[in-house]
C-alpha angles and dihedrals in degrees: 000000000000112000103246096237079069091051106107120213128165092307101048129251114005113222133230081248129035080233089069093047092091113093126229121321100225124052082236106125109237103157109037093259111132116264104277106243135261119260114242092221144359089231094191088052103048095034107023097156096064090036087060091042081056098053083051096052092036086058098040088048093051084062117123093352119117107253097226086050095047095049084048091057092039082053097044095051083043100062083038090062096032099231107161088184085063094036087063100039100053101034085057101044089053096052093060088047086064106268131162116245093221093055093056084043095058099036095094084055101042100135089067085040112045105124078076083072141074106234082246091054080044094055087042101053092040090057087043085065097040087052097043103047109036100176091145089046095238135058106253116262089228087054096044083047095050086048091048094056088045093050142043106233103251081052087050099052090045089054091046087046084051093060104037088059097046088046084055090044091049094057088043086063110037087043080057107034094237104202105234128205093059093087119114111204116264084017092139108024 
């Protein structure tokens, strides 16, 4: 059996601590992997104002959302818009919470696993996908009303808040080509 810090998933190797999970510090190539690439931007840096608007938002949107709910739809709307800079981040950031693996590793296939979720995860996860990917230009009355039963509605406007943010965080990174695997996990809580 192979020892699950050697399993690899959508970020690489996992290791044995969340601590190790941070790939090398130079862009030197040790280990045959390609260079990591440049960042198109430092976005804090050229627009600070509306980086700092976004912590406050971030926080006020964490608000009265469970955390480990909150990291798996950060996750969710992560692999959606495919931002490895999230991916990393908040994989990392749930697994020193105190999340499974194998949790992080099925969630984007969550419809085939979902006796590894609670039916509020389930509601959760589901809206994460209506508001993330808006194809039919609205989030489907039958997933708004499964979230509804799940949630209160203060709960529910705070979720909604939740996703609307990391799917702005997420923009902010692939626009700029954010470099993952640097992260340390609680970074920037």
């Amino acid at each position: 059996m192979i020892p699950p810090w050697k399993w690899t998933i959508l970020l690489g190797c996992l290791a044995r601590r969340v601590e190790d999970m941070s790939t090398q510090t130079s862009t030197e190539n040790t280990v045959g992997y390609v260079p990591e690439h440049t960042p198109r931007m430092q976005f804090a840096q050229h627009a600070p104002e509306v980086y700092k608007a976004m912590i406050r938002l971030d926080a006020a949107a964490r608000q009265g959302v469970d955390p480990t709910l909150y990291e798996l739809v950060k996750i969710r709307a992560s692999q959606l818009n495919h931002c490895a800079f999230c991916l990393d981040m908040h994989t990392k950031d749930a697994l020193a919470a105190g999340e499974r693996v194998e949790r992080i590793v099925q969630l984007s296939a969550w419809e085939e696993s979902r006796h590894f979720y609670t039916a509020k995860e389930l509601a959760a996860i589901e809206l994460t996908e209506a508001v993330t990917v808006l194809t039919d230009g609205f989030v489907p009355d039958e997933v708004y009303e499964r979230a509804a039963k799940q949630f209160e509605e203060a709960e529910l406007a705070q979720l909604i808040a939740a996703i609307t943010v990391i799917n702005a965080w997420n923009r902010i990174g692939v626009t700029t080509r954010m470099v993952p695997g640097h992260y340390q996990s609680g970074q920037h809580k």
